[in-house]
C-alpha positions as CSV (number, residue, x, y, z in Angstrom):
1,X,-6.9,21.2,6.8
2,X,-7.2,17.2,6.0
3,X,-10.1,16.2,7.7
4,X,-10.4,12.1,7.7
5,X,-13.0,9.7,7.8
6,X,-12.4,5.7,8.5
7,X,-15.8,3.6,8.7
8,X,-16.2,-0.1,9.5
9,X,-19.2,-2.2,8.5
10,X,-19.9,-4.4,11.9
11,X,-18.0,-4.3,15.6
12,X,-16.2,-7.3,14.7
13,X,-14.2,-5.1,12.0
14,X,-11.1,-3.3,12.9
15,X,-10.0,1.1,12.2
16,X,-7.0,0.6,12.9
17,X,-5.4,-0.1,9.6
18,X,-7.4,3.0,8.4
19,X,-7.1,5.6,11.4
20,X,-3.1,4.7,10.9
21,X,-3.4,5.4,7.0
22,X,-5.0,8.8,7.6
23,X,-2.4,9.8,10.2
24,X,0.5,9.3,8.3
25,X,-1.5,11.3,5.7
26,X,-1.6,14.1,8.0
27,X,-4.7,14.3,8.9
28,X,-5.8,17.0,11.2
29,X,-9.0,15.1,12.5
30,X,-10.0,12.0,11.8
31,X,-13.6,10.9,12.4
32,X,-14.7,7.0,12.5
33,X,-17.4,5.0,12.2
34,X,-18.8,1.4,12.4
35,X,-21.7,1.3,10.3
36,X,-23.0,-0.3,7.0
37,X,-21.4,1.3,3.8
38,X,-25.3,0.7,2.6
39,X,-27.2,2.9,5.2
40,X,-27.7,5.9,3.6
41,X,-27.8,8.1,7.0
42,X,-24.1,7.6,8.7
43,X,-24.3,10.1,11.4
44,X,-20.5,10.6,11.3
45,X,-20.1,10.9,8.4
46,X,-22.5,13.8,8.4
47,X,-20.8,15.2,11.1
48,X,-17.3,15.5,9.2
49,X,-19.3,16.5,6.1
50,X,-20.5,19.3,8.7
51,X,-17.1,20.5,9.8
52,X,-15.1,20.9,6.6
53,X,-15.2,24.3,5.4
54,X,-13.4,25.9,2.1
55,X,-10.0,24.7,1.9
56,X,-10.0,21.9,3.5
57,X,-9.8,18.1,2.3
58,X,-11.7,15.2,3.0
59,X,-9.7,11.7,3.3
60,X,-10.4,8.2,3.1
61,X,-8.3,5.2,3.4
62,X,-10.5,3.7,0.2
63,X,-13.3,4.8,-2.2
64,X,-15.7,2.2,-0.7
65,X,-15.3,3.8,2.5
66,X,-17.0,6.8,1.9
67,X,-19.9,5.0,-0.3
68,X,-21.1,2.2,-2.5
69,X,-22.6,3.3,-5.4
70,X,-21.0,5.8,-8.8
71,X,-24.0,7.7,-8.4
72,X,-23.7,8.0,-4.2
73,X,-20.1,8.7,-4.5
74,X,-19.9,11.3,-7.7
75,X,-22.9,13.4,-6.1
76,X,-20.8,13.3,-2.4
77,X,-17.8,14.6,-4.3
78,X,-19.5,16.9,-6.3
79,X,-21.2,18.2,-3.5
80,X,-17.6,18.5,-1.7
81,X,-16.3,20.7,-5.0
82,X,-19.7,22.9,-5.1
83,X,-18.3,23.8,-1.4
84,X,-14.9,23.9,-2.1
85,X,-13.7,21.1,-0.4
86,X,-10.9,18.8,-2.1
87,X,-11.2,14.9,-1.6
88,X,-8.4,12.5,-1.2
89,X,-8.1,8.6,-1.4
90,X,-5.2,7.2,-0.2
91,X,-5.1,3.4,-1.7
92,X,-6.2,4.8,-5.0
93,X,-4.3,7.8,-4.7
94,X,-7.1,10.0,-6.2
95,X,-6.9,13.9,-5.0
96,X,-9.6,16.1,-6.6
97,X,-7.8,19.1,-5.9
98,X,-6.3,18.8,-9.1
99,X,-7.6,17.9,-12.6
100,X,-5.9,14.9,-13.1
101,X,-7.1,13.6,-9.4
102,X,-10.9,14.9,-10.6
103,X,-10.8,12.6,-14.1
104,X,-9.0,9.2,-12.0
105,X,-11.9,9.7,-9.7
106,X,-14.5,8.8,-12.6
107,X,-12.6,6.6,-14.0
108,X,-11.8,4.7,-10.6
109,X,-15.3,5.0,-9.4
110,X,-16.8,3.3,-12.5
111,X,-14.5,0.2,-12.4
112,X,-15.7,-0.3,-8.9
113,X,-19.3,-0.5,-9.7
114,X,-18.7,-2.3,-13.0
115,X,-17.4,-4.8,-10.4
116,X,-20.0,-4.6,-7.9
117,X,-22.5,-5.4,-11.0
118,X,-20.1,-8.1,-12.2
119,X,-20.6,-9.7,-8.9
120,X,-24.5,-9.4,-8.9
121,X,-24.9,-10.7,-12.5
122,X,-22.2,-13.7,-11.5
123,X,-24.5,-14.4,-8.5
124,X,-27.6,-14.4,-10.4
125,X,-26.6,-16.1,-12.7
126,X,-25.6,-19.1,-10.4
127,X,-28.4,-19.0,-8.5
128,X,-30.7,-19.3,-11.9
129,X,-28.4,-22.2,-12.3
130,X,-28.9,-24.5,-9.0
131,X,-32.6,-23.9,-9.7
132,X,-32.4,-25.2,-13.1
133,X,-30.8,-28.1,-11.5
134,X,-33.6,-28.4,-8.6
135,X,-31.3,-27.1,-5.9
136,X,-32.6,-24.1,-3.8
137,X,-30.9,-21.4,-1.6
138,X,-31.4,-20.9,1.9
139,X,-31.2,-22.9,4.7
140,X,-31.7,-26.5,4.9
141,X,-35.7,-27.6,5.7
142,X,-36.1,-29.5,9.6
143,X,-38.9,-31.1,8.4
144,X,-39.1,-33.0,5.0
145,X,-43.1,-32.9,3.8
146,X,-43.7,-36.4,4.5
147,X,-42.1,-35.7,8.1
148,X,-44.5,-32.7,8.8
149,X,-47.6,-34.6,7.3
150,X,-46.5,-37.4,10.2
151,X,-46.2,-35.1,12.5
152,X,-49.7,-32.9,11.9
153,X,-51.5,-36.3,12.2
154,X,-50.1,-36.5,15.4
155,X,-50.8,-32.9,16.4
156,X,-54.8,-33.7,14.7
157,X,-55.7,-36.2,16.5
158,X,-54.7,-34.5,20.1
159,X,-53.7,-37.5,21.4
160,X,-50.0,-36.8,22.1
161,X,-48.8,-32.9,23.4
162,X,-47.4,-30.6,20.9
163,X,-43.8,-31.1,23.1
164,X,-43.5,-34.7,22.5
165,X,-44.6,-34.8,19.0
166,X,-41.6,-32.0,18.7
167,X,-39.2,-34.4,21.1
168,X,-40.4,-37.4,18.7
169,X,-39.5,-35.3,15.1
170,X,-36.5,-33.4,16.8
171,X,-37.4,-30.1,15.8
172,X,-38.5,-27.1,18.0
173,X,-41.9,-25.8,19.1
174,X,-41.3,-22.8,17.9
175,X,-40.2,-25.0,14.1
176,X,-43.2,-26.8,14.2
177,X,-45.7,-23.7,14.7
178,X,-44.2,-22.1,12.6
179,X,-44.6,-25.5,9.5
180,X,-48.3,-25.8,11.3
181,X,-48.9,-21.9,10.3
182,X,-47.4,-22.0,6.6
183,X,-49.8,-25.3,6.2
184,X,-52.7,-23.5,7.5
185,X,-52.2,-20.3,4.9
186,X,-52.1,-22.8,2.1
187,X,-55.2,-24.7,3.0
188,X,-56.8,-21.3,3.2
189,X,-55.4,-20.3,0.0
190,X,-56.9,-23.1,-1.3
191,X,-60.2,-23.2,-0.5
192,X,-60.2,-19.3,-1.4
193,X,-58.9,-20.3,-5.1
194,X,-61.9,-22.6,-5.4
């Protein structure tokens, strides 16, 4: 019996490409999913892991969909094999019911994460690079130091409410605790280090 599994990352993703895929396959059942390709507990997943017995075969549109590491993948499958379950990709068109299928697997699984780590050392490596250059990641500061240092004069001298001071700088309450708070750990932090 083909037994099929389709998984989506977020709600905003579609299974309908995938669900059609595994149809036209053939398969019997299909199970689906919309959940992170990270998490290491997909429910479904466990639950089609659950109902394939000897014989049968477990199909996925892509590799990725089933996992996202060699390691996560190979011990699946191997696990899959121990129990006498075949597995099928479509788009790769791996099927390790037979030897060939078995060795394509490998081999198909450690291009992907040779990519994945391609990616990561790429990314690294340009992040290293806009530091070097004085540019940082993340998002954008509201308040410039000078700004903030207006602002907590304001706030010190409890002259003005915190809400105008925030109308005045154009930033939120919630902003301007939360610049007052990282100001207060460093002073503390500093007179600690003396």
């Amino acid at each position: 019996m083909l037994i099929g599994y389709a998984r989506v990352s977020t709600q905003d993703q579609n299974l309908d490409l995938q669900v059609e895929a595994l149809q036209k396959d053939g398969c019997d059942k299909i199970y689906k999913e919309i959940i992170s390709g990270v998490k290491a507990e997909r429910k479904i997943l466990n639950e089609a892991l659950s109902y394939l017995r000897p014989g049968d075969t477990l199909v996925v549109w892509r590799l990725d969909r089933l996992g996202r590491s060699l390691r996560q993948l190979i011990e699946l499958i191997n696990s899959l094999q121990e129990r006498e379950v075949g597995f099928k990709s479509i788009v790769e068109a791996i099927d390790t019911t037979t030897p060939t299928g078995q060795f394509f697997f490998h081999i198909t699984g450690a291009f992907a994460e040779l990519e994945r780590n391609l990616i990561r050392e790429r990314t690294k490596a340009g992040l290293a690079s806009a530091r070097a250059r004085g540019r940082e990641g993340g998002r954008p500061k509201v308040l410039d130091p000078e700004t903030f240092q207006m602002a907590l004069v304001l706030y010190n001298e409890k002259n003005t409410t915190v809400g105008n001071i925030c109308k005045r700088f154009n930033v939120s309450k919630r902003t301007f605790y939360r610049y007052l708070e990282k100001h207060r750990a460093r002073k503390l932090e500093d007179s600690v280090g003396c």
